[in-house]
N, C-alpha and C positions, 0 to 999 in steps of 0.2 A: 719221034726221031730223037737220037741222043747222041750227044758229042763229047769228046774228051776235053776237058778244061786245059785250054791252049798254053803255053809257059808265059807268054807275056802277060797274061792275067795274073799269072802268079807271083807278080813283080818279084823275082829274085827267085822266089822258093820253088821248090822241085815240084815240078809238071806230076800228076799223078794218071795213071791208066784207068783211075774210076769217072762209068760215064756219069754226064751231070747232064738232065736235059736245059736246052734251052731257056725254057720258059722259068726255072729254076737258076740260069746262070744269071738271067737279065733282073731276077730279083733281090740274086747276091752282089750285082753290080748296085742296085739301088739302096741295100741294107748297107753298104759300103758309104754312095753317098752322104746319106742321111746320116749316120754316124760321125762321117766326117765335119759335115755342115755344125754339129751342137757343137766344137772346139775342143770341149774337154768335158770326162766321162768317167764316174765312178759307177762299176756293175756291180749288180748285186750277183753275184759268184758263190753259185752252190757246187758247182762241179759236176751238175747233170749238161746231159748233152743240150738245153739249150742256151745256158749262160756261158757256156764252153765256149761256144760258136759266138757270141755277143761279145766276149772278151778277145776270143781269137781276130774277129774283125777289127773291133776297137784300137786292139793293138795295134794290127796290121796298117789302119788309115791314120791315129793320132800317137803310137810310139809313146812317150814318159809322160803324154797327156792324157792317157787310161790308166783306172787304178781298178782290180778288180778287188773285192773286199767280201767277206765271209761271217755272217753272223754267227760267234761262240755260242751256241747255246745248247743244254742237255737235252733238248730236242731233239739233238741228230746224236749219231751214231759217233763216237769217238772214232772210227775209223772212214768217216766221212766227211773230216775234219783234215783227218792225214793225209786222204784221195786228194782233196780239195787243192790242196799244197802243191801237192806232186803234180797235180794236172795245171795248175797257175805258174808253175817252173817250167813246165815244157811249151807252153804257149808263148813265157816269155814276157809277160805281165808282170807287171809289178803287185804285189800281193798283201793283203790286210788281211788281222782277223777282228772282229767288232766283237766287243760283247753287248749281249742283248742280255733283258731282261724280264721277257714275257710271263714268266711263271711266278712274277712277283706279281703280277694284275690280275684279282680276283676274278674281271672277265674273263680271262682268258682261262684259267684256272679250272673255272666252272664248265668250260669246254660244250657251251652251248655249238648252234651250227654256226654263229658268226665269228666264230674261236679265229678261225684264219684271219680276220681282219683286223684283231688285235694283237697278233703275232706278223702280221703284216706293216699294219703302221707301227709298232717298236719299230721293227727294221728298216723300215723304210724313214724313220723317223732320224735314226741313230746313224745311217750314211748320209743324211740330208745334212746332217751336223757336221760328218769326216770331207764332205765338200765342201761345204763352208769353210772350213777350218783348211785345207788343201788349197783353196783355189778352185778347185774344178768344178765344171758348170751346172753339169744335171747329172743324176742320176739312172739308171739304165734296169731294165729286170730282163728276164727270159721269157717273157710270155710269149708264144704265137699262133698262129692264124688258126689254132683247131681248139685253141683255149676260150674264145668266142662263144663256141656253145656249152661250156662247161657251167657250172653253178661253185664261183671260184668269188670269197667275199674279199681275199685278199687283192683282186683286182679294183676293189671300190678303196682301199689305202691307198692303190698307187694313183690314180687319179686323184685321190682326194690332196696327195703329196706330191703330185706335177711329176712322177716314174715314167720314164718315158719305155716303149715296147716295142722297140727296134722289129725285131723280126715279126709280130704282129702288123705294125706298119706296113712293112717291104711285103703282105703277105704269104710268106714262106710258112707253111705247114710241116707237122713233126714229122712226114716221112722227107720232107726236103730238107730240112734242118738234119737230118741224118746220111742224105746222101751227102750232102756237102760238106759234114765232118769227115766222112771216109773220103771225099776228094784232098782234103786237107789232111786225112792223115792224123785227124785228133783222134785218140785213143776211145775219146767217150761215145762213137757212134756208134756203137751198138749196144750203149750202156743202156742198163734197163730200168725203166720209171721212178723213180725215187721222190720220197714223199715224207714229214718230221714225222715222228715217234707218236707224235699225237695222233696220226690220222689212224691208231690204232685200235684206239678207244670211239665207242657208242658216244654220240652226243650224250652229257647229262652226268656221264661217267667222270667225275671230280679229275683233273691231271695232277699228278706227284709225282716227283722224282725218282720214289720208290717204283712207281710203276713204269717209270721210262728206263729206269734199271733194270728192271726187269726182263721187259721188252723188248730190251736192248741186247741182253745178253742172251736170251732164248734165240733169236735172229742170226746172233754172231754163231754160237754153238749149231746152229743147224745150215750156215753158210758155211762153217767147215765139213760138213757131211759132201758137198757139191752143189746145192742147189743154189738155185739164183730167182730171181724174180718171183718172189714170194714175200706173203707177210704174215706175222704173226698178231693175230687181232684178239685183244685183253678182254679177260669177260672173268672179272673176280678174279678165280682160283683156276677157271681154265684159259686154255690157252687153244684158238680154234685157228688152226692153219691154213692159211691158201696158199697153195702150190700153181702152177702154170697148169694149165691142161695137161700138156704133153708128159708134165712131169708126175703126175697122178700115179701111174702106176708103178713106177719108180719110188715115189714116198710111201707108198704101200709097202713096196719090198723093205724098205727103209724103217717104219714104221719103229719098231722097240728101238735103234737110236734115236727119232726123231721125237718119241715118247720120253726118253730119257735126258735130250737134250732140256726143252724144254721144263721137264723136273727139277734139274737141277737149275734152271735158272728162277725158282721158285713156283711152281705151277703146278696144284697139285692133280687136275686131271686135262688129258689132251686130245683134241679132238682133229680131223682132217677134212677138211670139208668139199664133198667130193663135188661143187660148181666151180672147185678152182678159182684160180684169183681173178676178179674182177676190180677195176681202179672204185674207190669212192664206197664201196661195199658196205660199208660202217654206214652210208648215206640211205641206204633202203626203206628205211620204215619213215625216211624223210619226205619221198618223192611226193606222196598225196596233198602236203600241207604247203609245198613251194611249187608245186603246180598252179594251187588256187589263188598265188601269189604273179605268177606269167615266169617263174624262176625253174632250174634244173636241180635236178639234186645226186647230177652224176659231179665227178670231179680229182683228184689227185688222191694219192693214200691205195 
């Protein structure tokens, strides 16, 4: 059974006609409390739909005692940098950008599978600092309740740096964490999975800026074709595509731009891979060795 989220829950802001179940509103009442309860709150604010929802409430229960903040780094997408912005002005948040510096640490560099966890402690590291330095109390990430069974090493920084995971907590899962952005009317609830430039490359495969360039603008050139929820995954000189299922045979018809895209953004042969996109897919040849470990080797990217 499912109810419309009532207006006075929505202390002031407009009543929305998307339903929200029960068992879902009673957890965004608690992801509330609990947000409220730390005083004061710097999010780590990527502009995916669950740090959205982590600043949207922050906001919502502590006002100029939420700072959401944004790690600069060539990691991401220069246009995931501008989203970020745009989406931290409409919530309403007051809004940082951090620079990080992960690609100066040979660990990280060398892009083994513990790569996330030293591109996690930088950042996690580097708002520990802009709270200090702010005032404000703890630190906040996006994680939630379906990220539990992932093989996510960047989870082992945020514990190891006292991150706190609001929506993990309140156990709200990613399709709840989506209804209750379109109850609120955040734009990013239907945004689609988003993941740094790295998770583009095979473990082993050295990270460069050259190649996050590259990456970067192959993605952007074949996101102006229409497509969305894909990724381009670096393998030297090719460039081997996932596409959505659905979208498969559409990228077929597409194929000599999407051949072309790709070229031009340095890639001298392209391939389409017709199991479509799978999260973590770069992680496959990883599964046997972190099995033997009691670890997953599915995960973001």
């Amino acid at each position: 059974m499912t109810h419309v989220v009532p207006a006075e829950r929505m202390s002031g802001e407009a009543a929305t006609s998307e339903p929200v179940a029960p068992a879902t509103l009673a957890k965004w009442e608690g992801l509330l409390a609990r947000i409220e309860g730390l005083g004061s709150v710097v999010v780590a604010f990527s502009g995916g739909v669950d740090s959205a929802l982590v600043a949207h409430a922050a906001h919502r229960v502590l006002g100029t005692r939420a700072l959401a903040a944004t790690g600069l780094s060539q990691t991401y997408a220069d246009e995931e940098m501008t989203e970020a912005k745009a989406i931290a002005a409409e919530i309403g948040i007051e809004h940082v950008m951090v620079s990080t510096m992960e690609l100066t640490d040979p660990r990280y560099a060398d892009n083994t599978h513990q790569r996330c966890f030293f591109c996690k402690s930088e950042l996690y590291g580097r708002l520990k600092t802009l709270a200090d330095e702010r005032g404000f109390a703890h630190v906040l990430d996006g994680a939630n309740a379906d990220d539990q069974a992932d093989f996510r090493p960047g989870a082992r920084a945020a514990r190891d740096l006292s991150v706190i995971s609001p929506l993990e907590d309140a156990g709200l899962t990613k399709a709840e964490v989506r209804a209750l952005s379109a109850a609120f009317d955040l734009r990013t609830w239907d945004k689609p999975a988003m993941a740094c430039l790295s998770s583009r490359f095979a473990y082993g495969d050295p990270i460069t800026t050259e190649k996050l360039a590259r990456v970067a603008a192959a993605e952007r050139a074949i996101k102006a074709l229409g497509f969305t929820g894909f990724r381009v995954r670096h393998h030297d000189a090719l460039a081997r595509v996932e596409f959505r299922p659905g979208d498969l045979d559409r990228a077929w018809e597409h194929r000599d731009a999407i051949s072309a895209a790709a070229r031009q953004a340095g890639y001298r042969q392209v391939a389409i891979d017709l199991d479509g996109y799978r999260a973590g897919s770069q992680n496959e040849g990883l599964g046997a060795r972190l099995t033997t470990i009691g670890l997953r080797a599915t995960g973001p990217g």
